[in-house]
mmCIF file as gemmi writes it, N, C-alpha and C atoms, coordinates in Angstrom:
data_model
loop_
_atom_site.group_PDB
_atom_site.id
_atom_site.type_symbol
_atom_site.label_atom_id
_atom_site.label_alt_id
_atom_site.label_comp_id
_atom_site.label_asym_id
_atom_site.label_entity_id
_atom_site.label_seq_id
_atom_site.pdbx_PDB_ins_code
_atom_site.Cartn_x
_atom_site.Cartn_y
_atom_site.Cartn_z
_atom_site.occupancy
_atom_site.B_iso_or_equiv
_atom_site.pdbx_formal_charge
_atom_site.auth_seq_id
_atom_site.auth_asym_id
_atom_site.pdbx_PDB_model_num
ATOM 1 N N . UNK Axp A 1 ? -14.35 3.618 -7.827 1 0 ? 1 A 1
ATOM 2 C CA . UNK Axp A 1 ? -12.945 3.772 -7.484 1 0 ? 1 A 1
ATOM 3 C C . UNK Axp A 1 ? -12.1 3.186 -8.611 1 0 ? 1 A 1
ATOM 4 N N . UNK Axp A 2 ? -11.122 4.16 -8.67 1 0 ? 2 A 1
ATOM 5 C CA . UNK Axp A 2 ? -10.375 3.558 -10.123 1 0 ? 2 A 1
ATOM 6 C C . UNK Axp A 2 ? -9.493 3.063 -9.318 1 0 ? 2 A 1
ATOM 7 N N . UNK Axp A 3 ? -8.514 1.544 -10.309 1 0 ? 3 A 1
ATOM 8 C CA . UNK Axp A 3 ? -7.506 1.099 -9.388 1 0 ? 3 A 1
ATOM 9 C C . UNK Axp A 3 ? -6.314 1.256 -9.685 1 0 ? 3 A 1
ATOM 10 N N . UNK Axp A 4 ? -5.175 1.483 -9.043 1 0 ? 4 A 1
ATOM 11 C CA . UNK Axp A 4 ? -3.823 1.81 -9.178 1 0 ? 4 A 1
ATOM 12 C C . UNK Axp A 4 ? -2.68 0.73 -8.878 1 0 ? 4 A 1
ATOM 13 N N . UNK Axp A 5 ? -1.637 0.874 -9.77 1 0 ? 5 A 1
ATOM 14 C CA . UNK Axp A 5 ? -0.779 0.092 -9.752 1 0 ? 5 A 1
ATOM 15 C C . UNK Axp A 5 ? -0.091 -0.088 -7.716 1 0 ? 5 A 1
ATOM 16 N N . UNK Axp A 6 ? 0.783 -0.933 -7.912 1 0 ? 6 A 1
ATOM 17 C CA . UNK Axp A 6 ? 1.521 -1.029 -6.626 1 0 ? 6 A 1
ATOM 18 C C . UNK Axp A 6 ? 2.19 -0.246 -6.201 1 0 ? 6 A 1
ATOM 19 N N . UNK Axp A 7 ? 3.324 0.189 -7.329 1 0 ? 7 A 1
ATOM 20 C CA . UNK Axp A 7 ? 4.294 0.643 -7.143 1 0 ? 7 A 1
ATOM 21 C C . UNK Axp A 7 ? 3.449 2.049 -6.558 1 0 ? 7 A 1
ATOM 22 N N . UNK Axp A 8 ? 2.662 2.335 -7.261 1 0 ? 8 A 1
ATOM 23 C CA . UNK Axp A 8 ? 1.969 4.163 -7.139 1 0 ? 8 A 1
ATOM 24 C C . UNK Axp A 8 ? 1.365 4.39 -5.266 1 0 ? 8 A 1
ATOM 25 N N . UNK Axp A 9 ? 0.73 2.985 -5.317 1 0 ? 9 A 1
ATOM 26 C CA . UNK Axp A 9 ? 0.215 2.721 -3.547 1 0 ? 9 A 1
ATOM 27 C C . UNK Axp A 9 ? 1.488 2.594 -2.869 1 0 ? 9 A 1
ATOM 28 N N . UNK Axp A 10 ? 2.878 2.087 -3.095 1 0 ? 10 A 1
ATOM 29 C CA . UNK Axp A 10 ? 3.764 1.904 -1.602 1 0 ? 10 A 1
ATOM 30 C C . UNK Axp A 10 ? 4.669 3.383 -1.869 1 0 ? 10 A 1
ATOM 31 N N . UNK Axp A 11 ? 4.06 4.426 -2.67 1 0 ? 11 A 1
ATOM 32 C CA . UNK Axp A 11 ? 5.047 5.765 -2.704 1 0 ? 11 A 1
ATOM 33 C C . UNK Axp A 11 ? 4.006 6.391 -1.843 1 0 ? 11 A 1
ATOM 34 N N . UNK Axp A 12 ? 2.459 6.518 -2.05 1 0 ? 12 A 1
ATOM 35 C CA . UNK Axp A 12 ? 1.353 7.17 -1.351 1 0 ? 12 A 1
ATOM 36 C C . UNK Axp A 12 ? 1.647 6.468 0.533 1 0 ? 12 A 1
ATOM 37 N N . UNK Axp A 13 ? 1.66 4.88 0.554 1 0 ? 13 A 1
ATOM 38 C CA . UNK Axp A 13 ? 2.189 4.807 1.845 1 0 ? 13 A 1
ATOM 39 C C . UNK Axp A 13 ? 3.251 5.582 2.284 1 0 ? 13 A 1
ATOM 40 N N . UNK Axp A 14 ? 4.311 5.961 1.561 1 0 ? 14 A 1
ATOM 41 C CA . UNK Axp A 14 ? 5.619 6.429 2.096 1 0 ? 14 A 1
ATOM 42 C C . UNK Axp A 14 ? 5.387 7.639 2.262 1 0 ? 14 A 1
ATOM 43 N N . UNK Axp A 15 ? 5.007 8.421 1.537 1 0 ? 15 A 1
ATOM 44 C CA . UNK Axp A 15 ? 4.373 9.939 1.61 1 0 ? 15 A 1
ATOM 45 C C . UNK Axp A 15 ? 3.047 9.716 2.876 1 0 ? 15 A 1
ATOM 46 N N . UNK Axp A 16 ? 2.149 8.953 3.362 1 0 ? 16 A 1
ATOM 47 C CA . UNK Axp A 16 ? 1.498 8.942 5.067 1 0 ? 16 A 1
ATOM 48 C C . UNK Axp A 16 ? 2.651 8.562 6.004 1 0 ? 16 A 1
ATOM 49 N N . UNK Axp A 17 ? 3.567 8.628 5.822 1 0 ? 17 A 1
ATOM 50 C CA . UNK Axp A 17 ? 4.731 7.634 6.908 1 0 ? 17 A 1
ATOM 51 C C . UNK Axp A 17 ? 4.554 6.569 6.795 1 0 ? 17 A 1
ATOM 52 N N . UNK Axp A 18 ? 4.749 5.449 6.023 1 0 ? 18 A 1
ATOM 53 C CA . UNK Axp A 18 ? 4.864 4.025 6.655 1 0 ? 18 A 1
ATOM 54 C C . UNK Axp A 18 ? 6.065 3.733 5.696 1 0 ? 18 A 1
ATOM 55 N N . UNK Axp A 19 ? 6.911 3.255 6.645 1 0 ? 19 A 1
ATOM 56 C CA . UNK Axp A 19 ? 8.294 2.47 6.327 1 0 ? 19 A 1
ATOM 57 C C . UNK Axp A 19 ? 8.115 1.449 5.83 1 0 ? 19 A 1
ATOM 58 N N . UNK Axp A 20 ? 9.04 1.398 4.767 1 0 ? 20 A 1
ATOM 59 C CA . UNK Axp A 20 ? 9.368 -0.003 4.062 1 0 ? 20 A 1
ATOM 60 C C . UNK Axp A 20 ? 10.147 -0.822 4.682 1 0 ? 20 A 1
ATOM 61 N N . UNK Axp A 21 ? 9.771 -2.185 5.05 1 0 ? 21 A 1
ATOM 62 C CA . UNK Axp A 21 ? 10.375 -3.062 6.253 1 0 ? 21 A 1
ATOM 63 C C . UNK Axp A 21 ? 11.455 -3.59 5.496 1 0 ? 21 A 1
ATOM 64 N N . UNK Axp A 22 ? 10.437 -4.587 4.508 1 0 ? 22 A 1
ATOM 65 C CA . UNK Axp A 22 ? 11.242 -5.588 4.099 1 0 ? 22 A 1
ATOM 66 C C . UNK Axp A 22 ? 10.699 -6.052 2.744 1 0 ? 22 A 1
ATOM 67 N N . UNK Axp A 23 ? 11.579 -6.207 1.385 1 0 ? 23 A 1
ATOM 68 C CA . UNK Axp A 23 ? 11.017 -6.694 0.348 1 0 ? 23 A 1
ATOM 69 C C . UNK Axp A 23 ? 11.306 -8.699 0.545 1 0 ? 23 A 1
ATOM 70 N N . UNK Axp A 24 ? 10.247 -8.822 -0.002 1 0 ? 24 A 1
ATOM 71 C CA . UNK Axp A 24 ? 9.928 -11.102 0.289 1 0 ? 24 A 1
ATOM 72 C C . UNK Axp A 24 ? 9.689 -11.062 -1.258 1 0 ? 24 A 1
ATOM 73 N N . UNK Axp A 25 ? 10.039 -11.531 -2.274 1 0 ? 25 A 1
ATOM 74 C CA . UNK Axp A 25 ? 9.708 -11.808 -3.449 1 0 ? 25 A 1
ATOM 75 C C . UNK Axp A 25 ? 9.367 -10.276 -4.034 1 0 ? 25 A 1
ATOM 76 N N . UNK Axp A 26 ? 7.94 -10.653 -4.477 1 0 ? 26 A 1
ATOM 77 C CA . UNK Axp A 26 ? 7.506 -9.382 -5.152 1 0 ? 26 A 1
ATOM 78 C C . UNK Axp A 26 ? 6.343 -8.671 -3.985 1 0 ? 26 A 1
ATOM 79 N N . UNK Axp A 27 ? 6.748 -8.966 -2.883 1 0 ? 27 A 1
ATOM 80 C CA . UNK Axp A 27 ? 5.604 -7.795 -2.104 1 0 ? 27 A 1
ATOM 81 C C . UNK Axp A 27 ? 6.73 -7.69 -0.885 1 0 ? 27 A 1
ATOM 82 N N . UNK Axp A 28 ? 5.727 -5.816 -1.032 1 0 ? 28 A 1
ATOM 83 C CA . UNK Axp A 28 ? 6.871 -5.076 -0.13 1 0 ? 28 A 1
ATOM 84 C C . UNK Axp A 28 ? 6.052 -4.697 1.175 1 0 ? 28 A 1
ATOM 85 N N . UNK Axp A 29 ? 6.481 -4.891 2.574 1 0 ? 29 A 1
ATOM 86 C CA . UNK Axp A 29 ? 6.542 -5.061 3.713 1 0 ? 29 A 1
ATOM 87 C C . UNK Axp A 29 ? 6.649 -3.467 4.074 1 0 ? 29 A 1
ATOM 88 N N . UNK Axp A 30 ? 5.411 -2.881 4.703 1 0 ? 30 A 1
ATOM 89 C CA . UNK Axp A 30 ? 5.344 -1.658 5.461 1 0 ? 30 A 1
ATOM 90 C C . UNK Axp A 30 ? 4.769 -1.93 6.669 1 0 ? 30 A 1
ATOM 91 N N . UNK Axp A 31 ? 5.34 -0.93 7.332 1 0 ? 31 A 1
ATOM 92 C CA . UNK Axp A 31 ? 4.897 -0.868 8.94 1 0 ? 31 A 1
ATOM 93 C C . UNK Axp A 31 ? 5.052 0.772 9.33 1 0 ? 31 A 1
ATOM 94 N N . UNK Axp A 32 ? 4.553 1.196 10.198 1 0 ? 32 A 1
ATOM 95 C CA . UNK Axp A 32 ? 4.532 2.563 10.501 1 0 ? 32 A 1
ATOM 96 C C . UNK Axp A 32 ? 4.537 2.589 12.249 1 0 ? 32 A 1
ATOM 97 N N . UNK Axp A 33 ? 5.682 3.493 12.28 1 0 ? 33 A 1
ATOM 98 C CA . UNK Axp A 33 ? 6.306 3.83 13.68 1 0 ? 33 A 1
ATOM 99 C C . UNK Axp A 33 ? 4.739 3.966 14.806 1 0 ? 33 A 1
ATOM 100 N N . UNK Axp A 34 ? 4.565 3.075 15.87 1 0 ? 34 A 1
ATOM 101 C CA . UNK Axp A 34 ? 3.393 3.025 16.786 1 0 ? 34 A 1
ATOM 102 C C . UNK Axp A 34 ? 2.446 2.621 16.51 1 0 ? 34 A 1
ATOM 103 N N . UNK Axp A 35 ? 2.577 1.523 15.896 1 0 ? 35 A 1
ATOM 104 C CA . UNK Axp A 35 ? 1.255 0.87 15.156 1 0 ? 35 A 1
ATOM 105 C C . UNK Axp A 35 ? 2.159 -0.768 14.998 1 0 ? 35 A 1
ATOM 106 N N . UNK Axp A 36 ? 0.954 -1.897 15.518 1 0 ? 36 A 1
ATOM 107 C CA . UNK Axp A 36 ? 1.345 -2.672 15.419 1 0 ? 36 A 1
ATOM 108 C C . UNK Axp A 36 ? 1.116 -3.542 13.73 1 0 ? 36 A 1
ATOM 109 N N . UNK Axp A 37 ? 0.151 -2.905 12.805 1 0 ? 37 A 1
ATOM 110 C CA . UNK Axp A 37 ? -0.006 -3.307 11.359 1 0 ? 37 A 1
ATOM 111 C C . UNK Axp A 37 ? 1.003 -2.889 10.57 1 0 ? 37 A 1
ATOM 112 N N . UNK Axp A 38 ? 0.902 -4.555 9.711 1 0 ? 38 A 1
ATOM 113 C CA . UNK Axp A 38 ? 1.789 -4.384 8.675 1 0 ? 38 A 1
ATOM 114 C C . UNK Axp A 38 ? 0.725 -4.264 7.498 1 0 ? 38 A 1
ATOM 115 N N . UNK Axp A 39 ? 1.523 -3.916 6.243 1 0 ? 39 A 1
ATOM 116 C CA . UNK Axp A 39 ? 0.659 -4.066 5.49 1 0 ? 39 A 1
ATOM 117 C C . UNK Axp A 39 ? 1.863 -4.552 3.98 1 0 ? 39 A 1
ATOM 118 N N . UNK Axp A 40 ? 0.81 -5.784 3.507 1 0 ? 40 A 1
ATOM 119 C CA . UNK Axp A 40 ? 2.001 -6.281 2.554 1 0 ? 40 A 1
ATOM 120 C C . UNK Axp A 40 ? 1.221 -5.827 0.888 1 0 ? 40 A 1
ATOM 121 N N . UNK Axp A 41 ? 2.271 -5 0.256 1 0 ? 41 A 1
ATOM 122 C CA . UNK Axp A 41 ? 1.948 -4.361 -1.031 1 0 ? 41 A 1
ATOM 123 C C . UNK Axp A 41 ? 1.854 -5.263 -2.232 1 0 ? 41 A 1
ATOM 124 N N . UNK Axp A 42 ? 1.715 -6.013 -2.992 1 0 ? 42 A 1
ATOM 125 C CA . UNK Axp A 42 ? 2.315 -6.652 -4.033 1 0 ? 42 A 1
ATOM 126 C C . UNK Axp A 42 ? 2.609 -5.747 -5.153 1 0 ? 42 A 1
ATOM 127 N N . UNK Axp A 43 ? 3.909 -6.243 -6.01 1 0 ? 43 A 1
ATOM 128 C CA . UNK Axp A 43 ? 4.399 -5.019 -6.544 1 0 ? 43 A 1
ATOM 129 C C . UNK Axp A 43 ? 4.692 -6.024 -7.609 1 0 ? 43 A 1
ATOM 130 N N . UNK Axp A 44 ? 4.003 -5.707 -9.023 1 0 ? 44 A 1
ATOM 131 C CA . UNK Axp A 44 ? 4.336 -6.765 -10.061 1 0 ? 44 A 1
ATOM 132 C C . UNK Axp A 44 ? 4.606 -5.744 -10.919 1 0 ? 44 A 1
ATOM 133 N N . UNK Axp A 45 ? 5.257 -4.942 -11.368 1 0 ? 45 A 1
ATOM 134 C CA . UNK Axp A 45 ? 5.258 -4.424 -12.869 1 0 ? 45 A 1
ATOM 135 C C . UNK Axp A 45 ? 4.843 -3.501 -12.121 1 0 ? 45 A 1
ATOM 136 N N . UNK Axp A 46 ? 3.758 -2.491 -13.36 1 0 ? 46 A 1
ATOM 137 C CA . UNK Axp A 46 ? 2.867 -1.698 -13.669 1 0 ? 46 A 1
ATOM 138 C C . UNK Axp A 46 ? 1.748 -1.932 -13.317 1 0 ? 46 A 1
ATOM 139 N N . UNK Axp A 47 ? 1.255 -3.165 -12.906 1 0 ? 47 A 1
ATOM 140 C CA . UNK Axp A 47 ? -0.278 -3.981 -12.853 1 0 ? 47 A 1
ATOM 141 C C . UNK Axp A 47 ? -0.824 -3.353 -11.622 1 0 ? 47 A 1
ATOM 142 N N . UNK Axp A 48 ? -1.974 -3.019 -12.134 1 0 ? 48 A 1
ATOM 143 C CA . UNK Axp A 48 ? -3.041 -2.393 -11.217 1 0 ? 48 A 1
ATOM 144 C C . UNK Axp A 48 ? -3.445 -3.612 -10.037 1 0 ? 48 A 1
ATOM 145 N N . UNK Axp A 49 ? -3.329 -2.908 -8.913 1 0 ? 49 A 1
ATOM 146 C CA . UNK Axp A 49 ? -4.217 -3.852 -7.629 1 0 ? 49 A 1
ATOM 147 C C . UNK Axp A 49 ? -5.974 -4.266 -8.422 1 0 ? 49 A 1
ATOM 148 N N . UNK Axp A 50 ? -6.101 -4.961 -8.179 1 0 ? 50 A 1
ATOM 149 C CA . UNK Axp A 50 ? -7.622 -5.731 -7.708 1 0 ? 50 A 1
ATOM 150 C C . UNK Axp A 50 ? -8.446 -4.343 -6.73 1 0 ? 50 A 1
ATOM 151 N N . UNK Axp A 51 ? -9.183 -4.13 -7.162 1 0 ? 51 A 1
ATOM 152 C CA . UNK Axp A 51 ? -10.253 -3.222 -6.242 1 0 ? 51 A 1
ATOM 153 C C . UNK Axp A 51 ? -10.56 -3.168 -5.003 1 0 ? 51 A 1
ATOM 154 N N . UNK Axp A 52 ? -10.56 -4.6 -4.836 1 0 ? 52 A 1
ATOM 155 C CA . UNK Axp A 52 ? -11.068 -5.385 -3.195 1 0 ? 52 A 1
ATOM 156 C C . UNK Axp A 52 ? -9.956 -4.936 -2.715 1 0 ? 52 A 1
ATOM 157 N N . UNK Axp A 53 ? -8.533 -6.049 -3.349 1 0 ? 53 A 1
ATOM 158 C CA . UNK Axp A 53 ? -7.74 -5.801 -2.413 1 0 ? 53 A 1
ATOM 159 C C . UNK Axp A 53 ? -6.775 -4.451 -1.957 1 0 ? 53 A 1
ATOM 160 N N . UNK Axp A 54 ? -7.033 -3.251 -2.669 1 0 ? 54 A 1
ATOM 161 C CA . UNK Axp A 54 ? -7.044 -1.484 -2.471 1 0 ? 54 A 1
ATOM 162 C C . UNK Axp A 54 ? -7.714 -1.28 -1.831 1 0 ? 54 A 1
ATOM 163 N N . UNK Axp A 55 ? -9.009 -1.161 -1.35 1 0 ? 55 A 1
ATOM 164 C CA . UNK Axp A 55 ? -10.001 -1.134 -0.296 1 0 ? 55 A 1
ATOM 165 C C . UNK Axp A 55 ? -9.193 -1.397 0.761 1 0 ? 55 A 1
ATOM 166 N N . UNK Axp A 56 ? -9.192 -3.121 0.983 1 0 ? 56 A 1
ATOM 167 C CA . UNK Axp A 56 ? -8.934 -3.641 2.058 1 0 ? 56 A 1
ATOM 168 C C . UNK Axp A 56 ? -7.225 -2.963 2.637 1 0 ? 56 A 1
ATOM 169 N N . UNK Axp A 57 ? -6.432 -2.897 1.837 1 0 ? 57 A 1
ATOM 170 C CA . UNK Axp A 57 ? -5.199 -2.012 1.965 1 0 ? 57 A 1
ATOM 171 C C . UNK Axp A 57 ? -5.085 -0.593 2.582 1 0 ? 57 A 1
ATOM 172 N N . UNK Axp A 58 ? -6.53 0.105 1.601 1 0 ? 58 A 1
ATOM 173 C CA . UNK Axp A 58 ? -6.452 1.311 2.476 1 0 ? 58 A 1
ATOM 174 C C . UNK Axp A 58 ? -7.196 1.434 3.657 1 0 ? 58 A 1
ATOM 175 N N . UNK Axp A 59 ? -7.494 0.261 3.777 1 0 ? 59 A 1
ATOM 176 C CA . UNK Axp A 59 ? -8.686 0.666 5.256 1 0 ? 59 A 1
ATOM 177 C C . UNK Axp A 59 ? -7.87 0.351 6.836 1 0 ? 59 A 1
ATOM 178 N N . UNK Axp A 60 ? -6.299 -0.771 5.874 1 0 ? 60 A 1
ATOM 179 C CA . UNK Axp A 60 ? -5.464 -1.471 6.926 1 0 ? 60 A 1
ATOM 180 C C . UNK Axp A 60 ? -5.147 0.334 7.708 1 0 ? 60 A 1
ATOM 181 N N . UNK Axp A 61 ? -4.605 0.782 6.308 1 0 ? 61 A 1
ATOM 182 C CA . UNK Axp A 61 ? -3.364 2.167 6.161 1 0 ? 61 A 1
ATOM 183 C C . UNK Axp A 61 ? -3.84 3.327 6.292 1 0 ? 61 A 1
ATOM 184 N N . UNK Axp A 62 ? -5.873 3.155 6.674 1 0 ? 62 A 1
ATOM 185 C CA . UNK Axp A 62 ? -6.775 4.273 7.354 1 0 ? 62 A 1
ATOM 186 C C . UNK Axp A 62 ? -6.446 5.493 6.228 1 0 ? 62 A 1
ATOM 187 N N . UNK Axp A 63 ? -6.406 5.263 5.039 1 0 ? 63 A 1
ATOM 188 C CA . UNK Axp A 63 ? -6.501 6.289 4.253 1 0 ? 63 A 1
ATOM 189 C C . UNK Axp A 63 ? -7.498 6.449 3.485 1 0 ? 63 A 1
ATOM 190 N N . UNK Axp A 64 ? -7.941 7.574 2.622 1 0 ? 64 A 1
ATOM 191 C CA . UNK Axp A 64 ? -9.244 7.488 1.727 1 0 ? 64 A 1
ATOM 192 C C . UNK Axp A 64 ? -9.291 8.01 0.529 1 0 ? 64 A 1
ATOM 193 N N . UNK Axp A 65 ? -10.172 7.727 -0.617 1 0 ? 65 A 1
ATOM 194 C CA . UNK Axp A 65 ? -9.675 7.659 -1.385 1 0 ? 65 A 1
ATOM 195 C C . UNK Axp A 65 ? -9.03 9.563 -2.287 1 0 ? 65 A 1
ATOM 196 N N . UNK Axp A 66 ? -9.469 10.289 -1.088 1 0 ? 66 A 1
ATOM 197 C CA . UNK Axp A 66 ? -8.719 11.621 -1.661 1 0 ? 66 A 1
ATOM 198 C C . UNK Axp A 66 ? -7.283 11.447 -1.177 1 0 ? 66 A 1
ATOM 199 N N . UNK Axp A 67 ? -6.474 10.526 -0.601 1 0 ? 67 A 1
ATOM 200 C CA . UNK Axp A 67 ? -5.322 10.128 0.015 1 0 ? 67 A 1
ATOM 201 C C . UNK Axp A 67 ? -4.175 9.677 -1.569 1 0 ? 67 A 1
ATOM 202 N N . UNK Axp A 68 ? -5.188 9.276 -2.149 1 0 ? 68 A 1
ATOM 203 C CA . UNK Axp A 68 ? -4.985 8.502 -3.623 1 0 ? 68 A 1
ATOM 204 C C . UNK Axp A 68 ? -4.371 9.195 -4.713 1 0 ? 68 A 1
ATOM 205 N N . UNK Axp A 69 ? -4.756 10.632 -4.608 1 0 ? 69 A 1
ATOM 206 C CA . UNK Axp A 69 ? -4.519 11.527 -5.713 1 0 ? 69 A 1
ATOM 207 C C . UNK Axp A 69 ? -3.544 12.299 -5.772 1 0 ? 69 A 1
């Protein structure tokens, strides 16, 4: 799995439906209408997520990795 910046993961959330709640510093706050998970993005720059923590993100946000492209 190749890894992708933040910014590129909270546009792919927005394109499955999940609303942007609330920005806290540098991570941005999604939630999606009938679902009690949030899921918090970190958004630094350009900088690619960590592998693990893309996994663990998309597994919150039940997407896979053809969701990605």
């Amino acid at each position: 799995m190749k890894s992708i910046s933040g910014k590129k993961f909270a546009k792919i959330l927005e394109q499955n439906g999940w609303q942007l709640l609330r920005i806290q510093g540098s991570h941005h706050i999604y939630c999606k209408p009938g679902q009690t998970t949030r899921i918090s993005v970190p958004i630094h720059g350009n900088k690619d997520l960590k592998v693990g923590l893309l996994r663990y993100l998309m597994k919150q946000a039940s997407l896979s990795e053809d969701d990605l492209k």
